[in-house]
GUKE-869412 format. One record per residue: x, y, z of N, C-alpha, C, O in turn; residue number from 0. Coordinates in pm, 1 decimal. Each point is the difference from the previous one (the first is absolute). Layout:
      n.X      n.Y      n.Z     ca.X     ca.Y     ca.Z      c.X      c.Y      c.Z      o.X      o.Y      o.Z drenza
        X        Y        Z        X        Y        Z        X        Y        Z        X        Y        Z    NUM
...
This chain:
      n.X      n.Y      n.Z     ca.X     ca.Y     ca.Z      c.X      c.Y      c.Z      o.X      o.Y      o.Z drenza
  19135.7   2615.5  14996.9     31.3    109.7    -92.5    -97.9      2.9   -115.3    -57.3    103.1    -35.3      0
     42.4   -211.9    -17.1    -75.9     19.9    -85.4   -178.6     21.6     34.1    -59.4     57.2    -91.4      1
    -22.6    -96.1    207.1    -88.1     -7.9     -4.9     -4.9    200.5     71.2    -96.0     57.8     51.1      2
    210.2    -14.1    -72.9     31.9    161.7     90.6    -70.6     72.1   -150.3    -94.3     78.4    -10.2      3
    200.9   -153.7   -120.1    -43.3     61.8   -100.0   -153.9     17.6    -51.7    -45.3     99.6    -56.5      4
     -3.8   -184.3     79.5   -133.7    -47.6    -61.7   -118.5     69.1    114.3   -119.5     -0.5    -29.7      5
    165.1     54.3    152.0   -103.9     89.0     65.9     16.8    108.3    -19.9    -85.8     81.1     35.0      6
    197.0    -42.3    -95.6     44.6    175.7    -62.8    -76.4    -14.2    -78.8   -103.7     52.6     40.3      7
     84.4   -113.8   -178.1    -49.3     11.5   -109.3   -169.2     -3.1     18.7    -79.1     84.9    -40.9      8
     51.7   -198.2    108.7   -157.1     15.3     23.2    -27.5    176.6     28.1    -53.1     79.7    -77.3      9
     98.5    -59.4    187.9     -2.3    123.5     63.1     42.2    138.8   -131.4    -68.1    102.5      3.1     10
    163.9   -114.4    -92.2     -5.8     65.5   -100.4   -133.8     38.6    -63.2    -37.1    113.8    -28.8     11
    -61.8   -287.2      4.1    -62.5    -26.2   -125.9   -172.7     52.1    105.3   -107.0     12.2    -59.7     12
    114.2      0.4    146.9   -117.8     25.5     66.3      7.7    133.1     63.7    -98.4     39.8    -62.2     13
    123.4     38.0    116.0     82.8    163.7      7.5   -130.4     90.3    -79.0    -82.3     77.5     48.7     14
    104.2   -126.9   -199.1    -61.9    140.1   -103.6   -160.3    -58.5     38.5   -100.0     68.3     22.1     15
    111.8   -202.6    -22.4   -164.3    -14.4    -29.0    -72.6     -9.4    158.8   -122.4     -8.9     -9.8     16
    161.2      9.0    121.4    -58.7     53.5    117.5    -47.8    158.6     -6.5   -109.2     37.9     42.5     17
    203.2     43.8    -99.3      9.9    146.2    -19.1   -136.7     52.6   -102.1    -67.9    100.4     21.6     18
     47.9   -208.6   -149.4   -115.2      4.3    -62.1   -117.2    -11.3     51.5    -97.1     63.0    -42.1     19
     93.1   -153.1    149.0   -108.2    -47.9     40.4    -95.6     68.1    114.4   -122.6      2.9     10.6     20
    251.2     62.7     88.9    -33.5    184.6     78.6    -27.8     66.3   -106.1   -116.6      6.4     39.0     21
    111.9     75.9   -184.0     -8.8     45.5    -30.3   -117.5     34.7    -84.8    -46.2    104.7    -45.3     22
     15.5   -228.8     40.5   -182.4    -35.1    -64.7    -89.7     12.6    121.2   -112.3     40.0    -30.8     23
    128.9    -61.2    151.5    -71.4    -19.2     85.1    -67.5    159.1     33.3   -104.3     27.9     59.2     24
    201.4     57.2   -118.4    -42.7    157.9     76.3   -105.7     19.5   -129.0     -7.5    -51.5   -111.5     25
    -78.9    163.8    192.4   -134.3    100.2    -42.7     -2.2    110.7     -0.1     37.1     80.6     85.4     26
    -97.6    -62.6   -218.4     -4.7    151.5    -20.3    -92.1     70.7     72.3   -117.2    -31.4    -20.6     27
    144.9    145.3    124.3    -86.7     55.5     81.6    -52.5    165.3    -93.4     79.0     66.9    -66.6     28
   -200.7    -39.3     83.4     -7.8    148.5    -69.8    -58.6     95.2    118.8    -50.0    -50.8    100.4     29
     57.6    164.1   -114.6    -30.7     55.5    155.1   -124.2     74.3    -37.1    -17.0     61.1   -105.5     30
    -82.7    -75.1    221.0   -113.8     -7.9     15.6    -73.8    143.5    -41.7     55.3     58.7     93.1     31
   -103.7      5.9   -131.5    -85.9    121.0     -0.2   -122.7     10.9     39.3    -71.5   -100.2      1.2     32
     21.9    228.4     39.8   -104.9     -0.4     43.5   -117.0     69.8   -121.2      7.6    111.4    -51.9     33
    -76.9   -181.0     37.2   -124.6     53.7   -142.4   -169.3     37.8     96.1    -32.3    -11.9    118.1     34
    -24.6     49.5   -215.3   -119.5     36.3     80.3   -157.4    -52.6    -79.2   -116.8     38.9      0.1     35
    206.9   -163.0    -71.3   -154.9   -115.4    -95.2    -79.0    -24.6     85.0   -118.7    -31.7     -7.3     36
    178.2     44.7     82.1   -132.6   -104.8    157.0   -111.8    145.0     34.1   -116.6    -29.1     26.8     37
    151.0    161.4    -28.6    -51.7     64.6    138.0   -139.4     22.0   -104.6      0.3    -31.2   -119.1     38
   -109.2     87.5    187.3   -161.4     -1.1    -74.5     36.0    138.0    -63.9   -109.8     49.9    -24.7     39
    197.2     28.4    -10.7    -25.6     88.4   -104.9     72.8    -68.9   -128.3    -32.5     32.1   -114.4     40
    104.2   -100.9    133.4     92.4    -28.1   -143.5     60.4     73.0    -44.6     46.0     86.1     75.0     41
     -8.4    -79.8   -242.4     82.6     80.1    -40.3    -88.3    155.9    -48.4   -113.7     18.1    -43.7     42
    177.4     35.1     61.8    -76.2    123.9    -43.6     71.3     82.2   -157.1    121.6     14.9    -11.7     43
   -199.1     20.6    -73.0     53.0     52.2   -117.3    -48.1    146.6    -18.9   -112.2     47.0     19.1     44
    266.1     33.9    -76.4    -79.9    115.7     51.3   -133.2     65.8   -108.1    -24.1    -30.1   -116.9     45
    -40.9    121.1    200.8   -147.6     33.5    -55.3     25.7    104.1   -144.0    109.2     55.9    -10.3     46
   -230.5    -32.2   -111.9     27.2     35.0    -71.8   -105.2     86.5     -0.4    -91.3      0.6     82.6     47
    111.7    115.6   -230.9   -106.4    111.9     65.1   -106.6    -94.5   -139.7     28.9    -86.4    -82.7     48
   -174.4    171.3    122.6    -90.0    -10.7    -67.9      7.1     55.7   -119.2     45.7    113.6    -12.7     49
    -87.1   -181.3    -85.1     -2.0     30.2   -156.8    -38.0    144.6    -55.8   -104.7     60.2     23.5     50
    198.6    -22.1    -92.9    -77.3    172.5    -19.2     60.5    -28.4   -174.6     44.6   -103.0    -50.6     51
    -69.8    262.7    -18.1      0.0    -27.7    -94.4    149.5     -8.0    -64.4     26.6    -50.6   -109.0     52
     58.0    106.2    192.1    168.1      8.0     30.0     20.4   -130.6     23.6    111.5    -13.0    -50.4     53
   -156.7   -149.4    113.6     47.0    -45.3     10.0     65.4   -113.3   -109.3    -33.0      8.9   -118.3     54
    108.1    -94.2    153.4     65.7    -90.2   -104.6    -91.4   -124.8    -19.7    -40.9    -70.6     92.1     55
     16.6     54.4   -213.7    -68.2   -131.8    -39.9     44.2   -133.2     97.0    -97.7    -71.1     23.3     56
    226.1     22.0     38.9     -8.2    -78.8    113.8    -25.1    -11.5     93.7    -22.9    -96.7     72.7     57
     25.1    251.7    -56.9    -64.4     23.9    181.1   -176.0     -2.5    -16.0    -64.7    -33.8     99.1     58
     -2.2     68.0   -216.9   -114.3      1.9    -41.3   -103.6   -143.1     75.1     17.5   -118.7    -27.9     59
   -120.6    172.0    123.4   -101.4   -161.7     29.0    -91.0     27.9    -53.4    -57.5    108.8     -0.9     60
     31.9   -203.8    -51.0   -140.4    -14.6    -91.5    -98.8    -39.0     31.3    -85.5    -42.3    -77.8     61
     71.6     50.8    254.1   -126.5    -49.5     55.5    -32.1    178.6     17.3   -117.8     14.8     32.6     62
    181.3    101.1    -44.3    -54.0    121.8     23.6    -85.3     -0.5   -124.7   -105.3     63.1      9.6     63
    131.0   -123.0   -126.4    -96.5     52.4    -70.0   -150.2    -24.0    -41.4    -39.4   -116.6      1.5     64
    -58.4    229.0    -42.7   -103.5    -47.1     -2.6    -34.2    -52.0    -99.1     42.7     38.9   -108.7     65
   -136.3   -149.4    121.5    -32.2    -92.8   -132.7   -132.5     29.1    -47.4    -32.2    -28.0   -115.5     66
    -79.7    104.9    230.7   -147.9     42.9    -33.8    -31.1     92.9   -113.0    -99.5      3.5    -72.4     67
    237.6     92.4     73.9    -76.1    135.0    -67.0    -10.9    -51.1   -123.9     86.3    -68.0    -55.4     68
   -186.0     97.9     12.7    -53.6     38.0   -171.2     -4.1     37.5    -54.6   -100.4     70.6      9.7     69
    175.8    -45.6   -140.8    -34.1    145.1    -97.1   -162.3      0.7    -23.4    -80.5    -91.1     19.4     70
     57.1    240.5    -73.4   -161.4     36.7     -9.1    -12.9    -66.2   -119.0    102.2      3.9    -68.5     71
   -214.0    -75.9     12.1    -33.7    -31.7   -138.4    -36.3     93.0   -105.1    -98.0     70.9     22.5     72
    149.2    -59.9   -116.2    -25.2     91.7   -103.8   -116.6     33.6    -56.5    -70.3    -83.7    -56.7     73
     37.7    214.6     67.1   -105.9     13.6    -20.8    -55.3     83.1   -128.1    -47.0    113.1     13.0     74
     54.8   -164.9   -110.6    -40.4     35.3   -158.7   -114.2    167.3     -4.2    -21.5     86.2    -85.3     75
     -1.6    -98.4    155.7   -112.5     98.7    -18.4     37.3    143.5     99.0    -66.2    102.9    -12.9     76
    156.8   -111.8     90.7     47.9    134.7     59.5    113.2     98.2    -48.2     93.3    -38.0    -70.7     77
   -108.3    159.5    112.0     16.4     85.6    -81.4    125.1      3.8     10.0     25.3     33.6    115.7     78
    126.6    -59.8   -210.3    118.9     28.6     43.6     56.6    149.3    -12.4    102.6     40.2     54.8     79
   -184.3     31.2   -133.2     60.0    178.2    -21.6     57.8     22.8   -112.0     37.7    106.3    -49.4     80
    -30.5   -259.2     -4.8     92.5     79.5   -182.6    -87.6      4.6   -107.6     31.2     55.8   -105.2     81
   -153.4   -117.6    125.4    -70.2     34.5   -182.0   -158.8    -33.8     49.9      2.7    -95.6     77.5     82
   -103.9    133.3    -93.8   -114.1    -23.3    -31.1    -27.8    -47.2   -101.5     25.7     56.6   -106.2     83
    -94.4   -190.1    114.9    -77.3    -34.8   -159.2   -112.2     45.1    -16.3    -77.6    -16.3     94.2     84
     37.1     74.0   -191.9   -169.9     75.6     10.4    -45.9    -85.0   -153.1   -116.2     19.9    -35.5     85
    193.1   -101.9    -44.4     -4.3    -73.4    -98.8    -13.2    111.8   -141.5    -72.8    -19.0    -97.4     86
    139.9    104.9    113.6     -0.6    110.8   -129.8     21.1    -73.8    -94.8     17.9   -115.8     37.8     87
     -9.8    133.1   -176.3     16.6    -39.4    -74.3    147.5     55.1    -78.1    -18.7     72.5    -97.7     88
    122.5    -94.4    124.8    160.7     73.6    -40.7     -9.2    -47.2   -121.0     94.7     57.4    -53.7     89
   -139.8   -118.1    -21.5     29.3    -56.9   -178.7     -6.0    155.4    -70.2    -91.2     82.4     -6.5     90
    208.8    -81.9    -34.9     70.4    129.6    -49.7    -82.1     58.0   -143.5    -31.3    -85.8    -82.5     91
      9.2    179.0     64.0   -103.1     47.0    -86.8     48.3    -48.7   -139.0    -86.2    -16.0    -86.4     92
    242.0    -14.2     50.8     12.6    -31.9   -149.2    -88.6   -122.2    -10.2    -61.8    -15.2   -105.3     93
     46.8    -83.1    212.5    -16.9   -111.2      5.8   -114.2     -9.1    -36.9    -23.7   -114.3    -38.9     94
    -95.2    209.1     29.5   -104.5    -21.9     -6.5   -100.6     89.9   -109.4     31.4    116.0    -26.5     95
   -127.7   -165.4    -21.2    -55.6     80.9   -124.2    -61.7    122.5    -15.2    -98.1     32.2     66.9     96
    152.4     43.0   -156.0     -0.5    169.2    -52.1   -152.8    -42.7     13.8    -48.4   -113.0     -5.6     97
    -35.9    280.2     32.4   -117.3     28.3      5.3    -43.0    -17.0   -159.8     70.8      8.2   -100.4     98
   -196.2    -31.7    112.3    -31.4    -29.4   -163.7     26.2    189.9   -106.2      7.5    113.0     48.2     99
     -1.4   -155.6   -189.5    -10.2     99.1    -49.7   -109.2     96.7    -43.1    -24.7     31.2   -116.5    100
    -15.9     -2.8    187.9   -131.8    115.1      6.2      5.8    154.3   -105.5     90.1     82.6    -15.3    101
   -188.3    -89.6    -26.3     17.6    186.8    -65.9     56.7    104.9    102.7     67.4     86.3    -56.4    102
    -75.9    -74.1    169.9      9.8     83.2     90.0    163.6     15.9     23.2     43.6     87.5     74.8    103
     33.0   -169.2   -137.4    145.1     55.3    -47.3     43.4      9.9   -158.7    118.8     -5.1    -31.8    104
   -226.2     19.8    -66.9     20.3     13.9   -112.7     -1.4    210.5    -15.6    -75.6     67.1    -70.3    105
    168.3    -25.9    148.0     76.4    124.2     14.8    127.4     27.3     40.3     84.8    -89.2      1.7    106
    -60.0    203.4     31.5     88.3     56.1     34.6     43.3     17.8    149.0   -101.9     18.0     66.7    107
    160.5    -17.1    -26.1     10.7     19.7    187.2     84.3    126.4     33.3     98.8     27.3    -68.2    108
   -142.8     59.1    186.1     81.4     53.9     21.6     27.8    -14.7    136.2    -92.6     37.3     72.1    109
    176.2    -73.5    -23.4    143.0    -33.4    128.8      4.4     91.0     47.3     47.0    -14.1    112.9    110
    -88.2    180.8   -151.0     13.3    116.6    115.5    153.5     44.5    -34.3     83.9    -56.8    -69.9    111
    -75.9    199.7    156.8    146.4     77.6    -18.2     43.0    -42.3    136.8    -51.5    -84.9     72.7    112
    184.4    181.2    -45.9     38.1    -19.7    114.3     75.5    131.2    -42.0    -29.2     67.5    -98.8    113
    149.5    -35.8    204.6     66.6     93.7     10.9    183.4    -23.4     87.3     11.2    -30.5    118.8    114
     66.1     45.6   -179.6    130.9    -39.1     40.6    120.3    120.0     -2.6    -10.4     97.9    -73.9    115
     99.2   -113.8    143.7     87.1     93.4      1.5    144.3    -66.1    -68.0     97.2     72.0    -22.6    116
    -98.4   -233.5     -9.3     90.3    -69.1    -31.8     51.5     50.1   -145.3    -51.6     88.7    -67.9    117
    167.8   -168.2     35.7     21.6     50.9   -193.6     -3.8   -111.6    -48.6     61.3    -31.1   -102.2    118
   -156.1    -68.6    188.7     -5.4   -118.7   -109.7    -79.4    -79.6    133.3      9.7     26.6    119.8    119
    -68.2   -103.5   -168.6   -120.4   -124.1     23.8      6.3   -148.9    -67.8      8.0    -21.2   -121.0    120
    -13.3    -80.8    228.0     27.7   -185.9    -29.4   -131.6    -16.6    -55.0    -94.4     -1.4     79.0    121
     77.5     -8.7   -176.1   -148.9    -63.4    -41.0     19.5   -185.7      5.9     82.6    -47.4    -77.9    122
   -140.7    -24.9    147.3     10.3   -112.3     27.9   -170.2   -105.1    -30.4    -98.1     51.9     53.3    123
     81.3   -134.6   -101.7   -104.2    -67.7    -71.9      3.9   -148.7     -0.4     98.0    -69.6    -26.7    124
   -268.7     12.9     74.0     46.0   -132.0    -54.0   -124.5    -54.2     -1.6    -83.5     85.1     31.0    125
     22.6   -223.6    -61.3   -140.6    -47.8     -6.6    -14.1      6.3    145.0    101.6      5.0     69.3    126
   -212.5     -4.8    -19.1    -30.5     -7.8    118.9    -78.0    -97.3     17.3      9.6    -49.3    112.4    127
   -113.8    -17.4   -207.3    -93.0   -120.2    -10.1     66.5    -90.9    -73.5    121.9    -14.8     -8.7    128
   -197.0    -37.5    -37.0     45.3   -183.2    -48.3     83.2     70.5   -143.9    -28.2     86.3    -83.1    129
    140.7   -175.0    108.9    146.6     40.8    -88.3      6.5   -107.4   -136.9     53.3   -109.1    -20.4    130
   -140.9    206.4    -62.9    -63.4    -58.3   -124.3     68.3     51.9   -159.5    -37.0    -22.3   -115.2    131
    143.6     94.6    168.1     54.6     28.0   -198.3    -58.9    180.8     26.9      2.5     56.6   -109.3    132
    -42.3     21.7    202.0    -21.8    108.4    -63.7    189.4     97.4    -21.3    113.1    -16.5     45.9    133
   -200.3    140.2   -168.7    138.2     31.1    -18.3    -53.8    164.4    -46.3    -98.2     26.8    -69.3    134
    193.6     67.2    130.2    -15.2    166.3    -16.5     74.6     56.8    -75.2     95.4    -66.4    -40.5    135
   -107.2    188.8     -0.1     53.9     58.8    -65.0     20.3    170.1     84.2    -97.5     73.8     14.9    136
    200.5    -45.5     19.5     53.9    125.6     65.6     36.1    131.7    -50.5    113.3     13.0    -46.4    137
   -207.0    105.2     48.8     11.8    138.6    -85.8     33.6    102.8    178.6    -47.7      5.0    113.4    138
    147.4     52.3   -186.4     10.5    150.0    113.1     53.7    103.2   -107.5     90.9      2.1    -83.1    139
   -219.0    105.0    137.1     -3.4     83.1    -74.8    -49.2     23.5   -164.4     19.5     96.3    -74.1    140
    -83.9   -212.1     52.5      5.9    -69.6   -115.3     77.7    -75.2   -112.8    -34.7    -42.9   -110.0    141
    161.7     42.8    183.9     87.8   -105.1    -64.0    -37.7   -106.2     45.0    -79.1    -12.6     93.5    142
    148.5   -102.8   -174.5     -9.5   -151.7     46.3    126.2    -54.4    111.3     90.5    -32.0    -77.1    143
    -62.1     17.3    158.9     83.7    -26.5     90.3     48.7   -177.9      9.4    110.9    -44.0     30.4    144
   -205.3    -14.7    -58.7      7.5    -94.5     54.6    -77.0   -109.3   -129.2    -78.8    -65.0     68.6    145
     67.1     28.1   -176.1    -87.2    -35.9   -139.1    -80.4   -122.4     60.6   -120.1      5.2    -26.4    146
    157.8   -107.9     97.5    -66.1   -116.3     11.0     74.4    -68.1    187.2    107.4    -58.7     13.1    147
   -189.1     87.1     81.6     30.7    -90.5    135.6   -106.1   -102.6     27.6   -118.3     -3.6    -34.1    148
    190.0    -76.5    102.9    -71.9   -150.4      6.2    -44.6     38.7    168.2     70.5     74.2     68.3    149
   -164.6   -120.9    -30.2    -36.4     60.7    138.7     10.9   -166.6     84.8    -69.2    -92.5    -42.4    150
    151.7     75.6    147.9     52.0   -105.5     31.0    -46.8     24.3    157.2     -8.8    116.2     39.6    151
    -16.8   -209.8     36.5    -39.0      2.9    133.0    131.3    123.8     85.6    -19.3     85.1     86.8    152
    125.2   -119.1   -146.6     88.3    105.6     81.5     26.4    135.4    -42.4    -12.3      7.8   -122.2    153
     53.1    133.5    191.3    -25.2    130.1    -24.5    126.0    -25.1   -125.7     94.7    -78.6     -3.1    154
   -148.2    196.3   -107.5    137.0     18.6    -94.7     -9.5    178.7    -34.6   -109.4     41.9     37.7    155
    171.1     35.9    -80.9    -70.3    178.9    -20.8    158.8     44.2    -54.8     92.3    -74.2    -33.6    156
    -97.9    212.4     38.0     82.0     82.6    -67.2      5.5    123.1     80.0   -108.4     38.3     43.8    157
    197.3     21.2    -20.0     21.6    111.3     76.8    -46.3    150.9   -149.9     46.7     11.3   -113.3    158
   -144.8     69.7    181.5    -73.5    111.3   -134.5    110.2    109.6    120.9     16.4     -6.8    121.8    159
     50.7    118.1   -247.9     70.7    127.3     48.2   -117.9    111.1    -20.1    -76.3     12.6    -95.8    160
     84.8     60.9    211.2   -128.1     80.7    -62.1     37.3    146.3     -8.6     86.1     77.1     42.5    161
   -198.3    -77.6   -121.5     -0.3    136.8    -88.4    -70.1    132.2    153.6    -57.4    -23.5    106.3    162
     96.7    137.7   -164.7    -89.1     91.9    122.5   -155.5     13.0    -80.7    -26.2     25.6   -117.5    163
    -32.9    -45.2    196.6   -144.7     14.1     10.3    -97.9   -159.4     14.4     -9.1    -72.8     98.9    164
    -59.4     54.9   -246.3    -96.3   -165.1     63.8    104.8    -34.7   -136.2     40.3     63.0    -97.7    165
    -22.3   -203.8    154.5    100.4   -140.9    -76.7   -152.5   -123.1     -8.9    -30.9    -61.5    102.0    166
    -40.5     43.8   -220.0    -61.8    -66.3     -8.5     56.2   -157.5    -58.7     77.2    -17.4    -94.3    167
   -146.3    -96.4    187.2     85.6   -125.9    -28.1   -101.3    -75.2    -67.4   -116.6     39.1      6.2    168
    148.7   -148.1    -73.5   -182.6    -87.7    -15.5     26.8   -113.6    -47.3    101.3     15.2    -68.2    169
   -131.4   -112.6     65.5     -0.9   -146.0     -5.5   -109.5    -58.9    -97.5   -103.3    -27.9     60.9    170
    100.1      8.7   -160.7    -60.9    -45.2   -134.0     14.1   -157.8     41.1    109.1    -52.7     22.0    171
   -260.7    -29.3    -13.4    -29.0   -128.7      7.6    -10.8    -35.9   -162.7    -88.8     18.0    -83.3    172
    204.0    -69.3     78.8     62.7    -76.1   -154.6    -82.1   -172.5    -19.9      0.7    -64.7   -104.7    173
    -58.6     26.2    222.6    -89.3   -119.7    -21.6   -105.6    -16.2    157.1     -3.4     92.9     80.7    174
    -53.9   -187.0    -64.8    -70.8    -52.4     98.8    102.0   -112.8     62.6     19.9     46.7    112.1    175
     26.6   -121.3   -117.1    110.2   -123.2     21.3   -111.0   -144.3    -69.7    -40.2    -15.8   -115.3    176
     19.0    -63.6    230.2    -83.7    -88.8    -22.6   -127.5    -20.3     54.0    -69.3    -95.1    -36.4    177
     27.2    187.6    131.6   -160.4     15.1     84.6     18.8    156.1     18.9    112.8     49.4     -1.6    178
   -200.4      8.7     15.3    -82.1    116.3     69.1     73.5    121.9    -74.7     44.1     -5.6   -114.8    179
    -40.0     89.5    179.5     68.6    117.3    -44.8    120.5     36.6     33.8     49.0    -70.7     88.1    180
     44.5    192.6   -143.1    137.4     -8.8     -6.1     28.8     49.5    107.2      5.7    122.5    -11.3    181
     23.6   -170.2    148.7     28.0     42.9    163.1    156.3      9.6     36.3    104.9    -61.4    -19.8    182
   -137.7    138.4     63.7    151.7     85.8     79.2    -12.5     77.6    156.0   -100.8     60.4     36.8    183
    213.6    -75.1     36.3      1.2     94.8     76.8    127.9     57.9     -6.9    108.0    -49.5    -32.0    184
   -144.7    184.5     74.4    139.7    141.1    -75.5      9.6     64.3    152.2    -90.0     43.4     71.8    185
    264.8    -55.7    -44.5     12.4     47.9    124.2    102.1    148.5    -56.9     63.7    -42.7    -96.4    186
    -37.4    149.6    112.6     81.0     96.1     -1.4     75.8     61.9    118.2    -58.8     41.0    100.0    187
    183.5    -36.4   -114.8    105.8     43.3    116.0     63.8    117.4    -54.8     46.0     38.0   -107.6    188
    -64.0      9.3    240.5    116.0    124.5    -34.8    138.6      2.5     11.4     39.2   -114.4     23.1    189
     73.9    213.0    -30.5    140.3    -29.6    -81.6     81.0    -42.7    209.7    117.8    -22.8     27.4    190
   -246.3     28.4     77.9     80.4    -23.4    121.5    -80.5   -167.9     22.8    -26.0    -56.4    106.2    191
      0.1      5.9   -257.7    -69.6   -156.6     67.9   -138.4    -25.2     86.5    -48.3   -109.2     30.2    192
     -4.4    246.9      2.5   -145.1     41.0     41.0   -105.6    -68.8    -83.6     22.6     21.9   -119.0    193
   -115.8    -87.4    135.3    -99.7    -29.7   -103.4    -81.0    138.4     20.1      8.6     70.2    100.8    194
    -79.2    -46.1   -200.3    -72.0    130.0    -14.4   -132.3      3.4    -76.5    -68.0    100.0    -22.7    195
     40.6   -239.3    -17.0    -89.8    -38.2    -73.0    -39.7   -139.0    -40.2     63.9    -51.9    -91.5    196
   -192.1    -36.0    166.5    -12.5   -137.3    -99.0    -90.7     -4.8    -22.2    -70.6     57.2     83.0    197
     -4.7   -121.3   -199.9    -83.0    -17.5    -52.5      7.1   -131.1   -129.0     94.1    -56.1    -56.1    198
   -233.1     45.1     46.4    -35.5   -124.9    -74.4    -73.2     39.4   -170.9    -37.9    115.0    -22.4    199
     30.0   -191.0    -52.2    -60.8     12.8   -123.9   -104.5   -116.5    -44.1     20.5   -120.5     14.6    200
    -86.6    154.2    -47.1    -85.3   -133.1    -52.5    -24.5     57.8   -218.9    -51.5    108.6    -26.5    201
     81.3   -168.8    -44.7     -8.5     49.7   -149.1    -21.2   -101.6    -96.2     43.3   -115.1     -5.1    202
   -123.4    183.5    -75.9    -61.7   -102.8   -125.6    135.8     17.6   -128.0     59.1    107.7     -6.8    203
    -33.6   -186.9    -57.6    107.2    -15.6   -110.1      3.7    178.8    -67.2   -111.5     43.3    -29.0    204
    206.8     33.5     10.9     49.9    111.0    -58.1    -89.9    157.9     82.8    -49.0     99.2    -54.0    205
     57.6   -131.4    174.9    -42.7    114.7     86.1     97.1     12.6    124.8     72.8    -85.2     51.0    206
    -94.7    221.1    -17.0    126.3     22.6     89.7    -33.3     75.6    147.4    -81.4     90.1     20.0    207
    157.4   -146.4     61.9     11.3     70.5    138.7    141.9    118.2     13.0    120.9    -20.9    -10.7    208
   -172.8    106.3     29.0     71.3    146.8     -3.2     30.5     47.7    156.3    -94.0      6.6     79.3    209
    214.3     22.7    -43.0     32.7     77.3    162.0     76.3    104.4    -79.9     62.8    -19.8   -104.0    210
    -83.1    167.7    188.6     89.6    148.3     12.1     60.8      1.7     96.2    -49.7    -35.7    106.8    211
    201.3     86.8   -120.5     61.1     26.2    127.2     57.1    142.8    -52.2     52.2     42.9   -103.0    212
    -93.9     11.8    241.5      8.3    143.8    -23.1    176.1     61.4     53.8     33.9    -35.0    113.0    213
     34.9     93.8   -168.7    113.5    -27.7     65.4     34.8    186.2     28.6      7.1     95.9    -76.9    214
     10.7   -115.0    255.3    -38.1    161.3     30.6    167.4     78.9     16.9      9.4    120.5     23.2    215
């Protein structure tokens, strides 16, 4: 009886761990597929188009591009179409020195008439040579209009209303400035902004350049 008990129990105590021991013994099987690494084409990827100017910077090969071309070298001396240099001399006339003072403007000038249909005229004035201190004095009709102007590289004037028939204007050289004689150029417009008249003066200290505008 008792040695009945003691082969149950073995048999209890050995049971789980036979069952463990089938159970380690099995393998994991995975089922087989068929691939195509081996065959002489391999894998194939599909084809892409050639680079255009639509295409995307990744799809872009950079063996299409060319590395030879050259820009042309610049060439200093050909003609581009916007300016000729002929080497003029542009230094602006204030900039540079009044003609000397000669007898041959120790008079009077006359500027000529003209003829207008306007009821009034821009008399506009200014040094035209080297911008030295000269200064005028303005009569129309023989009034004084204007007692003392400083003649400045830029235009300055007075709009004259005119009378029917000749409107005489005149410009009294009140000094020389600091070189040559008292220089001006006198542009006149009519009442539609038309110039209608320019002209220049050259004058010795208290002599005058005179224009008529005839008003029809």
């Amino acid at each position: 009886m008792k040695n009945l008990l003691i082969f149950l129990l073995l048999a209890v105590i050995c049971l789980p761990l036979h069952a463990q021991l089938d159970q380690s013994n099995k393998s994991v099987q995975f089922e087989q597929t068929e691939d195509n690494f081996r065959s002489q084409e391999g894998l194939r990827l599909p084809a892409k188009e050639k680079p255009s100017l639509s295409i995307t910077r990744d799809n872009f090969d950079p063996r299409n591009v060319n590395l030879e071309e050259k820009e042309e070298p610049l060439d200093m001396t050909k003609d581009d179409g916007l300016m000729e240099n002929n080497n003029v001399d542009l230094t602006p006339k204030y900039f540079t020195k009044d003609k000397q003072a000669t007898e041959e403007y120790a008079r009077d000038q006359n500027l000529g008439q003209f003829s207008t249909g306007s009821d009034f005229v821009k008399v506009m004035y200014r040094d035209h040579e080297y911008v030295d201190g000269d200064m005028i004095r303005v009569f129309v009709n023989g009034d004084i209009v204007q007692s003392q102007v400083y003649l400045g590289s830029g235009f300055k004037g007075i709009s004259v209303a005119l009378d029917e028939g000749v409107n005489t204007i005149e410009f009294q050289a009140l000094n020389q400035g600091d070189s040559g004689p008292n220089t001006a150029e006198l542009h006149v417009y009519n009442d539609d902004g038309e110039i209608i008249s320019a002209k220049e003066w050259n004058l010795l200290t208290g002599y005058k350049a005179t224009i008529q505008v005839l008003k029809e």
